[in-house]
C-alpha positions in Angstrom: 0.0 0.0 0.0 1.7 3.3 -1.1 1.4 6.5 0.6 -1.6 8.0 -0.7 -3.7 4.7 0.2 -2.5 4.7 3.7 -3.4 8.6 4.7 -6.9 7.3 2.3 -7.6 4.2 4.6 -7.0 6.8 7.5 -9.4 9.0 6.6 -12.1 6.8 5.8 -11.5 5.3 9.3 -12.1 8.7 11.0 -15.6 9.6 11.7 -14.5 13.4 12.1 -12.2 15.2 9.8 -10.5 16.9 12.4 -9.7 13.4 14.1 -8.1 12.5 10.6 -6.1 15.3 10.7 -4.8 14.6 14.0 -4.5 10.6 13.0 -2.4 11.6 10.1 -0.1 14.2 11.8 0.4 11.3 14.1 1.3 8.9 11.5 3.8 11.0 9.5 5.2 13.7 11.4 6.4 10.3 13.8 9.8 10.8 14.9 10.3 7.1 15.2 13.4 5.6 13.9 12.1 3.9 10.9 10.2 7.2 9.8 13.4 9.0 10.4 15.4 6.6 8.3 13.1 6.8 5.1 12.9 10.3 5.2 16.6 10.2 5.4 16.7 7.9 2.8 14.6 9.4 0.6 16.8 13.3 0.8 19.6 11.1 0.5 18.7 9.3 -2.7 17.0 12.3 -4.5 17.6 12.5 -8.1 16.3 15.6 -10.6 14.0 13.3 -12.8 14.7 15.2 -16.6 11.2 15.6 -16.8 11.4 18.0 -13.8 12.0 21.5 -14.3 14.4 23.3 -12.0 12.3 24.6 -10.0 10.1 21.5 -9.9 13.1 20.1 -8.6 14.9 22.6 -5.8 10.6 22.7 -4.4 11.0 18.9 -4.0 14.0 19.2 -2.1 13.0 21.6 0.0 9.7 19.0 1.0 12.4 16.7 1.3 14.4 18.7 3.8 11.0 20.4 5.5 9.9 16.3 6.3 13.4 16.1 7.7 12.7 18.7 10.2 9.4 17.5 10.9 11.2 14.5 12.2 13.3 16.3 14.5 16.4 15.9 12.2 18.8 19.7 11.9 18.7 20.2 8.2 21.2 22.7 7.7 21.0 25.2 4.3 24.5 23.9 3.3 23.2 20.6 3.2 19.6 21.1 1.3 21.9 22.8 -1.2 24.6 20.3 -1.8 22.0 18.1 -2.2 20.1 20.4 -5.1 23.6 19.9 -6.7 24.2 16.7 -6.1 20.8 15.4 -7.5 21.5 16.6 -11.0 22.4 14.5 -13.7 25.7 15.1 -16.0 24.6 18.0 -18.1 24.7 20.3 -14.9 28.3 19.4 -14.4 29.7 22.6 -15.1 27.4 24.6 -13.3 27.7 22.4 -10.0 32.0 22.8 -10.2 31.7 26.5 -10.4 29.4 26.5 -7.6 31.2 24.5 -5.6 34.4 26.3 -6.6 33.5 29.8 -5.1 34.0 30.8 -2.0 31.6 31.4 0.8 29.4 29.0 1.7 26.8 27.8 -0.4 23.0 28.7 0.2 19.6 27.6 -1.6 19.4 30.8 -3.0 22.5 30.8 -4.5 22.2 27.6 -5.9 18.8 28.3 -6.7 19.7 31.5 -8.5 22.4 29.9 -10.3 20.4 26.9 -11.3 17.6 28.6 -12.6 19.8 31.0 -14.9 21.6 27.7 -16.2 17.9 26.4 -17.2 17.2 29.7 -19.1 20.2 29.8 -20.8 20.1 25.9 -21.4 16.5 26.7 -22.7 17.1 29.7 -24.8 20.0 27.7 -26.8 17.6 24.7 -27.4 15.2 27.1 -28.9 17.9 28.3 -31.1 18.8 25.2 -32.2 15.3 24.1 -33.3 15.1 27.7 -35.0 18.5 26.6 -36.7 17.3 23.2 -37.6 13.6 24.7 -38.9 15.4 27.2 -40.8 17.8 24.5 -42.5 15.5 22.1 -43.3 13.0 24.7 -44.9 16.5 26.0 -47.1 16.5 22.2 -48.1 13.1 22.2 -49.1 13.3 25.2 -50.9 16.3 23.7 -53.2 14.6 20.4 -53.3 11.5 21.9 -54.8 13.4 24.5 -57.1 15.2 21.3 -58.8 18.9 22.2 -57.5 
């Protein structure tokens, strides 16, 4: 039963919806050891799916880290930011070594503001390379159809 089922089956057990509230407050915000250690596991383990968009992706991390703390576990900005970085795949390689290069420490809202800049920029030249590829491909149609 995933996660969504379990807080469903709670609910429909409740008579009150304020008793489900408290029932599912109880259930998730545990600070048991074996809640502890999946949430862990799961900030541990994040990966930016390429589907996500950037910001898709530092939000999740911050849930991540926010369930962390709701555990009782310090979550320290240093940390929610290395692991922003170190969830992205290989085409955000040279972003992450010139973050990680600077001085200072590193914050969410640098990486954040860094990251996001990186997506434009990654964005804008895919746009110009579809404009290139349209542009070359409607030059070969225009010889193709002229007899050249």
């Amino acid at each position: 039963m995933d996660l969504q089922e379990q807080a469903l089956a709670i609910i429909h057990l409740s008579c009150e919806w304020d008793q489900a509230w408290e029932t599912l407050a109880e259930t998730y915000a545990s600070s048991d050891m074996t809640n502890v250690m999946r949430v862990e596991e799961l900030f541990g383990k994040a990966r930016k799916d390429p589907k996500q968009s950037m910001s898709q992706w530092i939000a999740h991390v911050k849930g991540l880290a926010t369930q962390l703390r709701e555990v009782g576990i310090d979550v320290t900005t240093a940390r929610i930011a290395n692991r922003i970085l170190a969830g992205l795949g290989k085409e955000f390689q040279g972003v992450k070594a010139a973050l990680r290069a600077r001085s200072g420490r590193l914050t969410v809202e640098v990486v954040t503001q860094h990251l996001l800049n990186a997506e434009m920029e990654n964005n804008d030249d895919n746009e110009l390379q579809i404009i290139g590829l349209n542009a070359t491909v409607s030059s070969t149609t225009i010889v193709n159809t002229t007899g050249v």
